[in-house]
C-alpha positions in Angstrom: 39.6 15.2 30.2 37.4 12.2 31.8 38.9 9.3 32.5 37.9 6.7 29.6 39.7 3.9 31.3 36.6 3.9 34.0 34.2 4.8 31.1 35.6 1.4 28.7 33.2 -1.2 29.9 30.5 0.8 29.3 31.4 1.8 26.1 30.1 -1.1 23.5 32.7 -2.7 21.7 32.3 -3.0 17.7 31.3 -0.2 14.9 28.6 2.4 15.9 25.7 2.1 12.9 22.5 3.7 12.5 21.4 6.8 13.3 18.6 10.0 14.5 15.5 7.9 15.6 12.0 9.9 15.3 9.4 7.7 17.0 7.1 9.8 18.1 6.6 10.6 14.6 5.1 7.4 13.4 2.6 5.1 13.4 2.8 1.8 15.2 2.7 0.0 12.0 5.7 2.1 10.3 7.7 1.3 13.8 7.1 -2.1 13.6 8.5 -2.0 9.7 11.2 0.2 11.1 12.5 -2.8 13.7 12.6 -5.0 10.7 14.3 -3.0 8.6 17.0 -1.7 11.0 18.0 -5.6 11.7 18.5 -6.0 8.2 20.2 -3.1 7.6 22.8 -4.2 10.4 21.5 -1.2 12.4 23.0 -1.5 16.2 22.7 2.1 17.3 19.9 4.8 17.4 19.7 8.3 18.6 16.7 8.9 20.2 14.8 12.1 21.5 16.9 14.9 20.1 14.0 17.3 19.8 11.0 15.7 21.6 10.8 18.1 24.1 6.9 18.5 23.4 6.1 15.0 23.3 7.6 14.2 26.2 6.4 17.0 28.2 3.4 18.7 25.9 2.4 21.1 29.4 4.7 22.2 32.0 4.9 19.6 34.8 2.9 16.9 32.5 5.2 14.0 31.3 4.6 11.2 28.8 6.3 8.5 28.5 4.5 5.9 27.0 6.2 6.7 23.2 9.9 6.6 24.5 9.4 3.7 27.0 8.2 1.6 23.9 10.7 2.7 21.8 13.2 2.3 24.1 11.7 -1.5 24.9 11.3 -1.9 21.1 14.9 -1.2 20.1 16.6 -2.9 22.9 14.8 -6.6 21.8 16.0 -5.7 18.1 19.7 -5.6 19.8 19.8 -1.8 19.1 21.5 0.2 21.5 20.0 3.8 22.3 21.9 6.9 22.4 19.5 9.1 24.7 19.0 12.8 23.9 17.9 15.7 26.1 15.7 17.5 24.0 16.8 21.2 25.4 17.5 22.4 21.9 14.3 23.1 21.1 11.9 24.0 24.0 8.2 23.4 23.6 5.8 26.1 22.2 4.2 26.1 25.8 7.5 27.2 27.4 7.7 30.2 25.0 4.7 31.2 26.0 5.1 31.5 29.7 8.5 32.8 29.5 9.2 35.1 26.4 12.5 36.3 28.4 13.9 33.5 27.3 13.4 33.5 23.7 16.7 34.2 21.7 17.5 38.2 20.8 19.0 39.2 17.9 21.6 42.0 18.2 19.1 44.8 16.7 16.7 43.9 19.7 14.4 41.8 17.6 12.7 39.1 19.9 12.1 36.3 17.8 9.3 33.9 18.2 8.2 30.4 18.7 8.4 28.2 15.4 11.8 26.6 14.8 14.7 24.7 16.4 16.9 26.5 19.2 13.9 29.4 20.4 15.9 29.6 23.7 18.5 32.1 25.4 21.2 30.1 27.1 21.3 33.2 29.7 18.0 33.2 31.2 17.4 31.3 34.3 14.0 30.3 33.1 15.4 28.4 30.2 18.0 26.9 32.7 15.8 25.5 35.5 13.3 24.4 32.6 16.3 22.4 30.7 17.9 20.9 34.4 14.3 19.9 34.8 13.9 18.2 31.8 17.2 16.5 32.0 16.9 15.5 35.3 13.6 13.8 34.5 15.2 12.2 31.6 17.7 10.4 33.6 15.5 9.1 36.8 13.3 7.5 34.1 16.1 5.3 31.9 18.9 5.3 34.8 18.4 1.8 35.2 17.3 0.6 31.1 19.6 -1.5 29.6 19.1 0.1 25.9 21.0 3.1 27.2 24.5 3.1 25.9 25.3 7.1 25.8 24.1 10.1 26.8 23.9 13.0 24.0 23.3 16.2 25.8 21.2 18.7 23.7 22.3 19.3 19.9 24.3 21.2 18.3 25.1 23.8 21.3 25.4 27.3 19.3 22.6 29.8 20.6 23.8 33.1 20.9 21.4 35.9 22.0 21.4 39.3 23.0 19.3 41.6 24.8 18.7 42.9 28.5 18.9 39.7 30.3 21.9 38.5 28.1 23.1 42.1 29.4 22.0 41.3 33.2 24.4 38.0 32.9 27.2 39.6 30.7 27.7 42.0 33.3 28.0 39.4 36.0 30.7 37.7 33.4 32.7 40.6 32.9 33.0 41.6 37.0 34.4 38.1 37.4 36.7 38.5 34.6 38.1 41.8 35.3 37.6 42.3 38.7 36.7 46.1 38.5 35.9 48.7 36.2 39.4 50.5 36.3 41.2 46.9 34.7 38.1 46.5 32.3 38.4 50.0 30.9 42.3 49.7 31.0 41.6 46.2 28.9 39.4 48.0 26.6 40.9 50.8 25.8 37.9 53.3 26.7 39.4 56.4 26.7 39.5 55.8 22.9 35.9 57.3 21.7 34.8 58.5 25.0 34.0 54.7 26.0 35.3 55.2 29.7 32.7 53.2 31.8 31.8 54.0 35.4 28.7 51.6 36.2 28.3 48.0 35.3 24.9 48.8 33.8 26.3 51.0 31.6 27.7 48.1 29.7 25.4 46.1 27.0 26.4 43.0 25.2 26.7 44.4 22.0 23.8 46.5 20.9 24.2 48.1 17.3 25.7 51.3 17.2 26.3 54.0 15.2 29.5 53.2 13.5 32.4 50.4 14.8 32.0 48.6 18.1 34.9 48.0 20.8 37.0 45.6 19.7 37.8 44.4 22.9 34.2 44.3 24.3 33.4 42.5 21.2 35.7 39.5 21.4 34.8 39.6 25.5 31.6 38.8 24.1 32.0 35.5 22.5 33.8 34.9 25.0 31.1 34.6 27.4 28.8 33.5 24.5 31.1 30.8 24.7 31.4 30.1 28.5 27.6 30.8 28.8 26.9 27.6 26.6 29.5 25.1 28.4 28.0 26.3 31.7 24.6 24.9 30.2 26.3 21.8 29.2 27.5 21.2 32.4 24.7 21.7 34.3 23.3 18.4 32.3 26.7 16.6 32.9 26.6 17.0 36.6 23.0 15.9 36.5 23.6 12.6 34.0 26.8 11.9 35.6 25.0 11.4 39.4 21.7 9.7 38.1 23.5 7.2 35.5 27.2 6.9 37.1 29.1 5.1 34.5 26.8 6.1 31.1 29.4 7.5 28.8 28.5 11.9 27.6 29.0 13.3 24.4 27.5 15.9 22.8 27.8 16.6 18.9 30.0 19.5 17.5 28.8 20.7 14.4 32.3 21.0 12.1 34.0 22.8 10.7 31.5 25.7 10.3 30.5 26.6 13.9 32.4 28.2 16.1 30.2 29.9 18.9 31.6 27.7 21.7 35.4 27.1 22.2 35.8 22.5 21.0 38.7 22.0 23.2 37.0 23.4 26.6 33.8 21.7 25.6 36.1 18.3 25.1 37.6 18.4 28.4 34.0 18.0 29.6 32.2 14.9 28.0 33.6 11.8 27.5 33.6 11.1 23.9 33.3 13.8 20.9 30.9 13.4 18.7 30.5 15.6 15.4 28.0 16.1 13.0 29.3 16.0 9.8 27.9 17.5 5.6 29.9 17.2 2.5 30.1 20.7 1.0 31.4 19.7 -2.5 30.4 16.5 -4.5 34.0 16.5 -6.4 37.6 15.7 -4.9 37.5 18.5 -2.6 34.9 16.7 -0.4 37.0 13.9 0.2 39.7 16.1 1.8 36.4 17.6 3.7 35.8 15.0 4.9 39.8 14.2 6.4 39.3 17.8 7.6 36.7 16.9 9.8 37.3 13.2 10.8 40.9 15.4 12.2 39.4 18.0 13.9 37.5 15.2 15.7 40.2 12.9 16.6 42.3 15.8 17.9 39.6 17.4 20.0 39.3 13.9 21.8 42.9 13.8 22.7 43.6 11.5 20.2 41.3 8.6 21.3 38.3 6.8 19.2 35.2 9.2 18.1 31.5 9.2 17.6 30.5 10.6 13.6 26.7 11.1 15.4 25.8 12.7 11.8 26.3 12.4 8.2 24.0 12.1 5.5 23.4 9.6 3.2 23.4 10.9 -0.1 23.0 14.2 0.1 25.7 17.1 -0.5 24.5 20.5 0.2 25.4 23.2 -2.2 24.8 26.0 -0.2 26.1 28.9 -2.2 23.6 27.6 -5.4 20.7 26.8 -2.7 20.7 22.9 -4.1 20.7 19.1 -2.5 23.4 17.2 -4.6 23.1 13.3 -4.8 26.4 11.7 -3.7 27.2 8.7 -6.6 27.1 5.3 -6.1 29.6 4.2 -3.5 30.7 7.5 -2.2 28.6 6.9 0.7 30.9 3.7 1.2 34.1 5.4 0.9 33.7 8.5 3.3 32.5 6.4 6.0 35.7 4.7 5.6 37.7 7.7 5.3 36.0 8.7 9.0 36.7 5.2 10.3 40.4 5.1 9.0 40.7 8.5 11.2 39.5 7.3 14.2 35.7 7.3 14.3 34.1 4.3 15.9 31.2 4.1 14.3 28.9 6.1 11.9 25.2 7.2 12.2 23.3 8.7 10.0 20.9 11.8 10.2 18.8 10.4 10.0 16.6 7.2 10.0 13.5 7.3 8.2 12.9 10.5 5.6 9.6 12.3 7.3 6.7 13.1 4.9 6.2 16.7 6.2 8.3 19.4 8.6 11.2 21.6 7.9 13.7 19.3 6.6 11.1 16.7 4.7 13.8 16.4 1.9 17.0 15.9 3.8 18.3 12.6 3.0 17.5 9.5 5.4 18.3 5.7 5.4 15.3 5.0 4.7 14.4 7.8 1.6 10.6 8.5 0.9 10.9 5.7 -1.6 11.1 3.5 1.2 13.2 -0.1 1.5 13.0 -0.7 -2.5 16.3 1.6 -3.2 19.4 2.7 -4.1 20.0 4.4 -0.7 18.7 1.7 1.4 20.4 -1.1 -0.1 24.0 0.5 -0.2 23.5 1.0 3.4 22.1 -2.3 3.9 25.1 -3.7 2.4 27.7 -1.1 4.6 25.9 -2.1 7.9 26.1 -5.4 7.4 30.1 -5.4 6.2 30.7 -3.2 9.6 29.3 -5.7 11.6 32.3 -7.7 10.6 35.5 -5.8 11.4 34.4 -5.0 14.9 38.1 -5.0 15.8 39.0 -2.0 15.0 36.9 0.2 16.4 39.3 -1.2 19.6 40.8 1.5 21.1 44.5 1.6 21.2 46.6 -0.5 24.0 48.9 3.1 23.9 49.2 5.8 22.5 46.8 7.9 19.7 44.6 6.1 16.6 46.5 8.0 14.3 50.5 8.8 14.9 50.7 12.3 12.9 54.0 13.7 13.4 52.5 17.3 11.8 49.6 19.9 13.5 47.8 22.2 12.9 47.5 24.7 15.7 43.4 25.4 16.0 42.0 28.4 18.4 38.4 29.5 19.0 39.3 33.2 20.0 41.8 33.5 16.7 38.6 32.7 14.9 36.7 34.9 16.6 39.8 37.7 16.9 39.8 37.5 12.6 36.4 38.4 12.8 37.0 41.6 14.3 36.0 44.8 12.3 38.4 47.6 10.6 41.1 45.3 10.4 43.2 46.1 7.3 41.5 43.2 5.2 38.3 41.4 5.8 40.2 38.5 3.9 42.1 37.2 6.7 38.9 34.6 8.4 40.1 31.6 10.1 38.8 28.9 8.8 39.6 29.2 4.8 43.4 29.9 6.3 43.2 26.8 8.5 41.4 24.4 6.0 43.7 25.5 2.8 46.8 24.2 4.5 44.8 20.9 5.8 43.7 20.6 2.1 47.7 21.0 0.9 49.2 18.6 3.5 46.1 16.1 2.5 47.3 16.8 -1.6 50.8 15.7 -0.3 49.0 12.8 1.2 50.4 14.1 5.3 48.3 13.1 8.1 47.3 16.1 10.5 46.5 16.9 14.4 45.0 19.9 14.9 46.4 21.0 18.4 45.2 24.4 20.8 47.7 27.0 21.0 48.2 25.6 24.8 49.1 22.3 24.2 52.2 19.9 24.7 53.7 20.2 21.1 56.6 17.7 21.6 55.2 14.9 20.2 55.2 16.8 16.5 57.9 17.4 14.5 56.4 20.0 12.1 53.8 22.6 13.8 51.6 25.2 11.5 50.6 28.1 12.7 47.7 29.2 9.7 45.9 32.2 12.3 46.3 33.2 15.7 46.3 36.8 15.7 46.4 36.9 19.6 49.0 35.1 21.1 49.6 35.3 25.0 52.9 35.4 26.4 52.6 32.3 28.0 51.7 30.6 24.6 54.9 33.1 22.8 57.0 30.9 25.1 55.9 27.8 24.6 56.1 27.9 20.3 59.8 29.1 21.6 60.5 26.3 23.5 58.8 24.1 20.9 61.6 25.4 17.9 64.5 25.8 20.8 64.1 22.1 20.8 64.5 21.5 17.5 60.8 21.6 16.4 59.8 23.0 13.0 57.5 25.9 13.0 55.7 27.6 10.6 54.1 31.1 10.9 51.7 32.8 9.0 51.2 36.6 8.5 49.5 38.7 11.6 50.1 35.9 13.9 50.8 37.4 17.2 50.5 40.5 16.6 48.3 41.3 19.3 47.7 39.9 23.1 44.9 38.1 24.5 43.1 41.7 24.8 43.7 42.4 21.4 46.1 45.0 22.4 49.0 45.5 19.6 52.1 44.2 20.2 54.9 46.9 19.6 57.8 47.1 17.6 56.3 45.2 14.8 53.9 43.0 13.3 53.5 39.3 14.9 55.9 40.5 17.3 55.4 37.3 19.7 56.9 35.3 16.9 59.7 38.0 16.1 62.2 36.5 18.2 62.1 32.9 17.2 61.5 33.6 13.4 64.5 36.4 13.2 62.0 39.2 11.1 60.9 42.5 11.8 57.9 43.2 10.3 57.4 47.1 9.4 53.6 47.8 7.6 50.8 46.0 6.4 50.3 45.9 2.6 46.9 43.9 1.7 46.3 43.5 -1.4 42.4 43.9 -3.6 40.3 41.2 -3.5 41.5 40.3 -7.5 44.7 41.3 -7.4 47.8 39.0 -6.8 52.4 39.2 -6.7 54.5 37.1 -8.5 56.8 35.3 -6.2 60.7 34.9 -6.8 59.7 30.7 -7.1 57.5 31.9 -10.2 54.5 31.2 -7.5 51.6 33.4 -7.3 50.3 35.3 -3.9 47.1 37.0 -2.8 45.3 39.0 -0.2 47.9 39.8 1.6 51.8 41.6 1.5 54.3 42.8 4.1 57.4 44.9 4.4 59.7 42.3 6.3 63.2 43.0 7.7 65.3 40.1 8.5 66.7 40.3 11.6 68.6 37.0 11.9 66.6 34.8 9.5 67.6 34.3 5.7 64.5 34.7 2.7 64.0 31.8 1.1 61.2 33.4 -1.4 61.2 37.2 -2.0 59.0 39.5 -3.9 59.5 40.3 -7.1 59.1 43.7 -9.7 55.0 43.6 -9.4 54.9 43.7 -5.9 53.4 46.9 -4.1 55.9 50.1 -4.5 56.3 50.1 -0.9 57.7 46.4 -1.2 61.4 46.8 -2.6 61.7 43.8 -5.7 63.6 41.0 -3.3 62.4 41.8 -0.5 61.7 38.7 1.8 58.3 36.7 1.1 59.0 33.6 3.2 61.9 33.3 5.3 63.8 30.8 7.9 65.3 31.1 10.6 67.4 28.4 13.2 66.8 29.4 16.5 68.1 26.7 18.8 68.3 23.4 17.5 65.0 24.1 15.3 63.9 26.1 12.4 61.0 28.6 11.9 59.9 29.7 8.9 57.4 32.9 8.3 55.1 33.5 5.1 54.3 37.2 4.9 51.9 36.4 2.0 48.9 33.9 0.9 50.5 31.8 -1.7 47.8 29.8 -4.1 47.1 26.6 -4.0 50.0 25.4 -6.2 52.4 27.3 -4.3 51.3 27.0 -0.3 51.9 23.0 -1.7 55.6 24.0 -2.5 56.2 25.8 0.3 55.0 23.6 2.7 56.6 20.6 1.2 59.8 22.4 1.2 59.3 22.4 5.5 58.2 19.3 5.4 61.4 18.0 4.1 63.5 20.2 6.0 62.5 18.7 9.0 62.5 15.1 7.8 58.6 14.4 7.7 58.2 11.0 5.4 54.7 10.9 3.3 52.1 9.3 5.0 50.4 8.5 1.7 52.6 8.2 -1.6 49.5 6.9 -3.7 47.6 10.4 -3.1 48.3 11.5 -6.9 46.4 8.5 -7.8 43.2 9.9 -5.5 44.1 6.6 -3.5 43.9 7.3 0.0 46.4 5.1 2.3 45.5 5.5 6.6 47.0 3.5 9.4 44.5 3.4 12.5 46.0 2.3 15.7 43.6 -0.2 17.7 44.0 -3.2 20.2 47.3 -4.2 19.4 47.2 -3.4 16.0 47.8 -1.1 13.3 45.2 -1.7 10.2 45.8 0.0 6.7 42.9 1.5 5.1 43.6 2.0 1.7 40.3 3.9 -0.7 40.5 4.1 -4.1 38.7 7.3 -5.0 39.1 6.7 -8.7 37.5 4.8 -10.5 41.3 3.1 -11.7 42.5 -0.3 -10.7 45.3 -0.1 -8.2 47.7 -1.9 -6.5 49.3 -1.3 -2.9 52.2 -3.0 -1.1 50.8 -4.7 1.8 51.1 -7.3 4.5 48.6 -9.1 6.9 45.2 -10.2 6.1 42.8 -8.0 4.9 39.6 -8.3 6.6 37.1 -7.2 3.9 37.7 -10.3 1.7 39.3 -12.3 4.7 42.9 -13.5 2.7 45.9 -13.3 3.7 48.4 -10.5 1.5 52.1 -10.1 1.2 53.1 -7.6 -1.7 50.9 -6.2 -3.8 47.0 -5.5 -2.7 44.7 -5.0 -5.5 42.3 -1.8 -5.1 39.6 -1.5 -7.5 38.2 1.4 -8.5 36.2 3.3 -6.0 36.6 0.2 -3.7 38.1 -0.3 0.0 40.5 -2.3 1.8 41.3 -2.9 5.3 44.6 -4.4 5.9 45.4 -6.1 9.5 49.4 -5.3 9.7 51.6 -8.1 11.0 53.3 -6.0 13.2 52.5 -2.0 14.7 55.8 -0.4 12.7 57.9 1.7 15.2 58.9 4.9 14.4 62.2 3.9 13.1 60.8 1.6 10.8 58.4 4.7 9.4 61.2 6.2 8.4 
């Protein structure tokens, strides 16, 4: 992790606002409207160049400037700070041309062509040099501009391609992983199928064939997809980081949905996290999206202040019914606060002005088609301008995180990409719906989260959930030990360590590097059809998934019941406990619903003494404490559109009065409450 101590003075104090900046879109008259406009719309921030590869360079080796200097001039005499983009997502039509090689692959061998975003292959050395190039030019131009207050290196990292120079370097990957052919065949299993390799070029990275892939070589794979992509990124670090010494990095993670690249490697890297950040549901549910997210964030920064480099304005994408939903009035508001009161120090928007024409002419802007005269504008007019007075607590704490959670969430790129393995014994075991359903019940028992990587320190947590991690190392089977020996709470979840880091099977039982601390054997497998669910000894309902479980030391706190599988004897344990050291680990052989994973988990949570973060969640109010400076400030968001009232103390900055008792919340409104004192832990409890 960089050091952000040396990075602080160059990080600008206050709330972040604005957003994507498309100048060399525009006429000189809209840009001179657009200068206007930003200083009324309290607009301090603008990202700038994200895919202006062309413009800047339209032929290789010819550079024009004359766009981004003024723009660049421009902003900076508004007061606007630039966040400077390399452009490497999206190489210019010119460089597809001269170097098809490095156009992206798909699996099947299809070479695709020129005419979107990310047309590149992160492998080939073409694409590398050109993007090093780019960057490098990038940096000797604005080193010295004072406008320059971040770097954001390319957008969006995610490219995966295939194909024989994705081959050439996969090769080269797997020799330095492996050493030699006798551990990699040993690591794969090759003997199975008549796979036994005895020449590197016999190996491909992951051509279609005739019926189920190595497991093994498939998760190697990502793996390198993954390595291949943060080698990329830190070619532009090494190259920002010696032309602009002291100019802070980020570059933006696109959450929760992505997952080609592994966050917490990528975070060590940069110096602050930035995500990009949609609304996928325009009821409740988005809220608790968006507390997802604003997490995932936090956490992958080590706990510190982050950047929210996207969200959009009005717009809620329904994906599955191929529509743009209009957020109502307000919400925009609210879930900018809800990122704020989890840490993010500032917001920006994607993006600035709507564009008339190009392939995402109706995305939602600050500026909509209809121009200054609207809704859109003017609620964001109103937001800026409000931000620009609370600077304070966008201060990063004197100690310690923003947020003091005292529950995680453990988070792992390779289980995600492990679950996605083929001919396990139920497609319905992905990652991500495991891990967000128990971030959605902790949020419905109003319990702030950490997520946390399967290496970390976990003794700053009390309660630690373990949703999916299907490969489990034994250095990481020690450390959960450890973690429960010293009287930490964990929580385990079906197939959980059942294999190794090579996705070999762990003998002797299902999520055998668990076994020992949750006191279970676990005999067979019993999935369940995709509409077919058990009733649950709580009168609780289950899905997707069943298990024969032995206890072996633990007690069953939940057990199956008469509708249960016949393999699955009526009582037999469901969810069990176990105390192993001075801690307790309990183990859910099953997917209970919604209603009943909220049971279950606030059952643990009271065994292990966790209080409620937010006791007004029933009432869709939503109650945060952000750490910063020497304070702790309470965000409280009504997300109903009731009256409310909240016990309070300070001044809340909003209205600027002082409170002591009750603070009224009106409905859909926000209020941010300086605290008199930062409550220790003793007085949390």
């Amino acid at each position: 992790m960089p050091d952000i101590e040396a990075l602080r003075p160059h990080l600008r104090s206050g709330l972040w606002f604005g957003g994507d900046y498309n100048p060399e879109q525009w006429s000189d008259e809209v840009l001179t409207e657009d200068v206007e406009l930003m200083k009324r719309a309290g607009v301090n921030t603008a990202t700038v160049g994200v895919f202006s590869w062309a413009s800047i360079e339209p032929s290789p080796g010819e550079y024009r400037f004359d766009w981004l200097d003024a723009a660049m001039d421009r902003l900076h005499a508004a007061g606007v700070g630039v966040v400077l983009a390399t452009p490497t997502a999206s190489p210019p039509p010119w460089f597809s041309r001269l170097h098809p090689e490095a156009l992206p692959v798909r699996p099947d061998g299809t070479r695709l062509s020129h005419g979107s975003r990310d047309t590149y292959n992160p492998a080939a050395s073409a694409y590398r040099e050109a993007a090093k190039r780019i960057t490098t030019v990038l940096a000797e131009r604005y080193r010295d501009h004072p406008a320059l207050v971040l770097w954001h290196l390319h957008n969006e990292y995610g490219t995966v391609s295939h194909g024989p120079v994705t081959d050439a370097a996969f090769r080269i990957w797997l020799r330095d992983r492996h050493g030699s052919l006798e551990v990699l065949n040993r690591r794969w299993n090759t003997a199975f199928w008549s796979q036994v390799y005895s020449d590197w070029e016999d190996i491909t990275a992951l051509a279609p064939t005739q019926y189920l892939p190595n497991p093994a070589q498939v998760l190697d794979f990502k793996r390198f997809s993954a390595e291949t992509l943060l080698s990329r990124l830190k070619d532009q670090l090494e190259i920002v980081r010696r032309i602009t010494p002291g100019v802070p990095t980020t570059t933006n993670f696109m959450l929760p949905t992505w997952n080609h690249y592994d966050q917490w490697a990528f975070a060590r890297e940069i110096d602050v996290v930035s995500i990009d950040h949609y609304l996928d549901d325009e009821g409740p549910e988005g809220e608790t999206h968006v507390a997802f997210a604003a997490d995932l964030a936090r956490s992958f920064n080590g706990g510190r202040p982050w950047l929210l480099m996207e969200q959009s304005t009005s717009l809620i994408y329904d994906y599955a019914g191929g529509r743009m939903l209009v957020k109502e009035p307000g919400r925009i508001r609210r879930n900018t606060y809800q990122y704020l009161a989890r840490g993010a120090m500032g917001s920006l928007f994607f993006q600035w002005r709507a564009p008339l024409v190009g392939a995402e002419f109706f995305h939602s802007a600050m500026v909509p088609h209809a121009g200054a005269d609207s809704r859109i504008f003017r609620e964001l007019s109103e937001l800026g301008v409000e931000l620009g007075r609370i600077p304070e607590i966008a201060e990063p704490p004197l100690s310690g995180p923003v947020i003091q959670a005292k529950v995680a969430i453990v988070w792992s790129a390779e289980a995600w990409w492990s679950a996605e393995t083929r001919a396990m014994p139920s497609s319905d075991i992905a990652f991500l719906p495991a891990v967000r359903a128990v971030h959605t019940a902790l949020s419905h028992l109003g319990q702030l989260v950490d997520v946390v990587s399967a290496d970390s320190d976990l003794s700053a947590y009390r309660v630690v959930l373990v949703p999916s991690l299907l490969p489990t190392t034994d250095e990481q089977q020690n450390r959960f030990a450890d973690f429960v020996r010293s009287g930490g709470h964990l929580a385990v979840w079906h197939l959980a360590g059942s294999v190794d880091e090579n996705l070999h099977v762990r003998t002797g039982g299902y999520s055998a590097a668990f076994a020992e601390v949750l006191g279970i054997r676990v005999e067979e497998h019993v999935p369940l059809r995709s509409d077919d669910s058990v009733t649950l000894s709580d009168g609780t309902r289950a899905e997707s998934w069943t298990e024969v479980v032995h206890l072996d030391g633990a007690e069953a706190v939940v057990t199956y019941t008469d509708d249960a599988h016949p393999v699955i004897p009526s009582g037999s344990p469901a969810f069990t406990r176990n105390r192993f050291g001075t801690g307790l680990a309990h183990y859910l052989s099953t997917r209970p619903d919604a209603a009943g994973l909220t049971l279950h988990l606030r059952r643990i949570l009271a065994e292990a003494d966790v209080p409620q973060d937010n006791p007004l969640v029933s009432e869709h109010v939503e109650l945060v404490r952000r750490n910063a400076g020497e304070h702790t400030y309470l965000f409280a968001i009504n997300h109903s559109d009731r009256d409310c009232h909240v016990e309070a103390h300070g001044f809340e900055l909003l209205t600027q009065t002082s409170v002591d008792g009750a603070l009224l919340i009106a409905g859909g409104d926000v209020r941010i409450v300086r605290e008199h004192s930062v409550p220790t832990p003793e007085e949390d409890n």
